[in-house]
C-alpha positions in Angstrom: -49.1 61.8 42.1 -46.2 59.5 41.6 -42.4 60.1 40.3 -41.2 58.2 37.5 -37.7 57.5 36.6 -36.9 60.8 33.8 -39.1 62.7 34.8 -38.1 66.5 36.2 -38.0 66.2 40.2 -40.7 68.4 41.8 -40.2 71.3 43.2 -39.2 71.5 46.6 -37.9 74.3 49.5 -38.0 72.8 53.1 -36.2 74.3 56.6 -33.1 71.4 57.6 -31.2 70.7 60.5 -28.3 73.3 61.3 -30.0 76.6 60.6 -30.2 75.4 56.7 -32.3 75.4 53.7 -32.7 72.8 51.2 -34.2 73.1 47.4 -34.6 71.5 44.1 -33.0 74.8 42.8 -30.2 75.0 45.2 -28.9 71.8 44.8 -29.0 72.3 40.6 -25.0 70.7 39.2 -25.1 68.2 41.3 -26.9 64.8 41.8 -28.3 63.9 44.9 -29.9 61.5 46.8 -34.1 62.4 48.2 -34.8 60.2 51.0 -38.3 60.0 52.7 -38.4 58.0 56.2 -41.5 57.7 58.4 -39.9 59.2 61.9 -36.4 60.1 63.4 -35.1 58.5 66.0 -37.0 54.9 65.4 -35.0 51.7 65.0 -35.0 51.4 61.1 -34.9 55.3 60.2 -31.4 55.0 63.2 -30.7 52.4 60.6 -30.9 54.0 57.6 -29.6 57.5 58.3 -26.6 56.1 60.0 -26.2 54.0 56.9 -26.3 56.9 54.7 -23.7 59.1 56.7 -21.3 55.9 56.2 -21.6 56.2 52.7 -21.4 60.0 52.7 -17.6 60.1 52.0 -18.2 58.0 49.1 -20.9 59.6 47.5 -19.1 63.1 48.3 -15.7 61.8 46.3 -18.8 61.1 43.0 -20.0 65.0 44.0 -23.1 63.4 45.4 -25.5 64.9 48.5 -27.6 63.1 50.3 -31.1 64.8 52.0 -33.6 62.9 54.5 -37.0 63.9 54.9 -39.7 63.0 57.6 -43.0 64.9 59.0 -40.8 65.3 61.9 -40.0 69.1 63.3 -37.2 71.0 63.2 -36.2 70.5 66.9 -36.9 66.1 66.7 -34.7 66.3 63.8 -31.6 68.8 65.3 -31.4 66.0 67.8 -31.7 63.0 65.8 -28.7 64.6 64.0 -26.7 65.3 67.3 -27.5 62.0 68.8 -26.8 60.2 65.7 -23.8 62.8 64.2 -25.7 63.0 61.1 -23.7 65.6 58.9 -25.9 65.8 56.4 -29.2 68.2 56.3 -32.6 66.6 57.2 -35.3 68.5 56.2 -38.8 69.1 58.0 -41.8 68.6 55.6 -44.3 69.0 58.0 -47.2 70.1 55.9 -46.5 66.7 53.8 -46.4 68.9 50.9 -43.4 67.6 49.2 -44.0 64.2 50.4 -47.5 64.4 48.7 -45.6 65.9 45.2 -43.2 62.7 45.2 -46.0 60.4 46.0 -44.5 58.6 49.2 -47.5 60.4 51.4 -49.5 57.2 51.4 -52.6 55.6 53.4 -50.5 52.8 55.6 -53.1 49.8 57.2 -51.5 48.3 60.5 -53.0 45.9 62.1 -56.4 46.3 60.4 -55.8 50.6 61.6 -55.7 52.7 58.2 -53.7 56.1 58.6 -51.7 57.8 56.4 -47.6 57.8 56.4 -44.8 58.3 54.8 -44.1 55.5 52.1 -39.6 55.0 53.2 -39.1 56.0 49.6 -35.6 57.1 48.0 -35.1 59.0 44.6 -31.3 59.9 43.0 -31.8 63.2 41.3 -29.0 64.1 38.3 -27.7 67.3 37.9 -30.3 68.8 35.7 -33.1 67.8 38.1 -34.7 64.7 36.7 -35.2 61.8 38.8 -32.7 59.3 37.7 -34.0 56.1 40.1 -36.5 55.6 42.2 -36.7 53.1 45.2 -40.2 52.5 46.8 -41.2 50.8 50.3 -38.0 50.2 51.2 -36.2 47.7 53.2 -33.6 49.3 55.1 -30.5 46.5 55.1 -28.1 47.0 52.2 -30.1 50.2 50.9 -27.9 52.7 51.3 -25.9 50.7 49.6 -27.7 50.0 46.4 -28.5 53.9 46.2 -24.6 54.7 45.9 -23.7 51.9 43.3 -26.6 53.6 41.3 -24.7 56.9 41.8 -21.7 55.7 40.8 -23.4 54.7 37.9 -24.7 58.3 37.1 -21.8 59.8 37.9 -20.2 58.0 34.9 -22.7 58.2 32.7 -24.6 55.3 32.7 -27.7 56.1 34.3 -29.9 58.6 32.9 
């Protein structure tokens, strides 16, 4: 299954760092940002969640959250997030189920080895739940910092 751009965001409830919960329904008023990354604590998922808890104050001041989400267990992930002071919630989808409802759960080939991964893959979610952009196979420099100039853009109204 893949995500497209207006489409309602699927369903989701995983456990996150800090003893919390994250949902599609809880996070319902206000847009925010899905991330998938293959595995915490590697060089380019340091990158990228470091990245996005730079540009946490500014996507806070447009009322915007941000969520990463790896195959990785609750306990890898509470120390990711202590190592790295990561203040916002990374969630544990260790079944791959929600990774497999947004499509980023993806045969990978390296080095002539097929496996199956997770695709880095981020999605901005509006208020009411649709997926407003999508970014697939990432590349790591200057993402985060695409993802908040498109949720500036929502935020006034000029992304659907």
């Amino acid at each position: 299954m893949s995500v497209a751009e207006g489409t309602p965001a699927p369903e989701f409830t995983m456990p996150a760092t800090g003893g919390r919960s994250v949902s599609l329904g809880g996070m319902r008023g206000r847009p925010f940002v899905l991330y998938f990354y293959p595995r915490a604590d590697t060089p380019g998922c340091t990158k990228e969640a470091c990245a996005f808890q730079e540009a946490l104050p500014q996507l806070a001041h447009i009322g915007a959250d941000v969520i990463g989400v790896s195959k990785d267990d609750i306990k890898s992930l509470e120390r990711f997030a202590e190592k790295y002071h990561l203040s916002f919630p990374l969630a544990s989808d260790q079944e791959t189920h929600v990774a497999e409802d947004y499509g980023v759960w993806v045969e990978k080939n390296m080095y002539g080895k097929k496996s199956m991964g997770m695709e880095r893959s981020t999605f901005l979610i509006n208020k009411e739940g649709k997926v407003a952009k999508v970014w697939r196979k990432v590349k790591v420099d200057g993402h985060a910092q695409q993802v908040m100039e498109a949720a500036k853009k929502l935020a006034v109204g000029r992304l659907v």
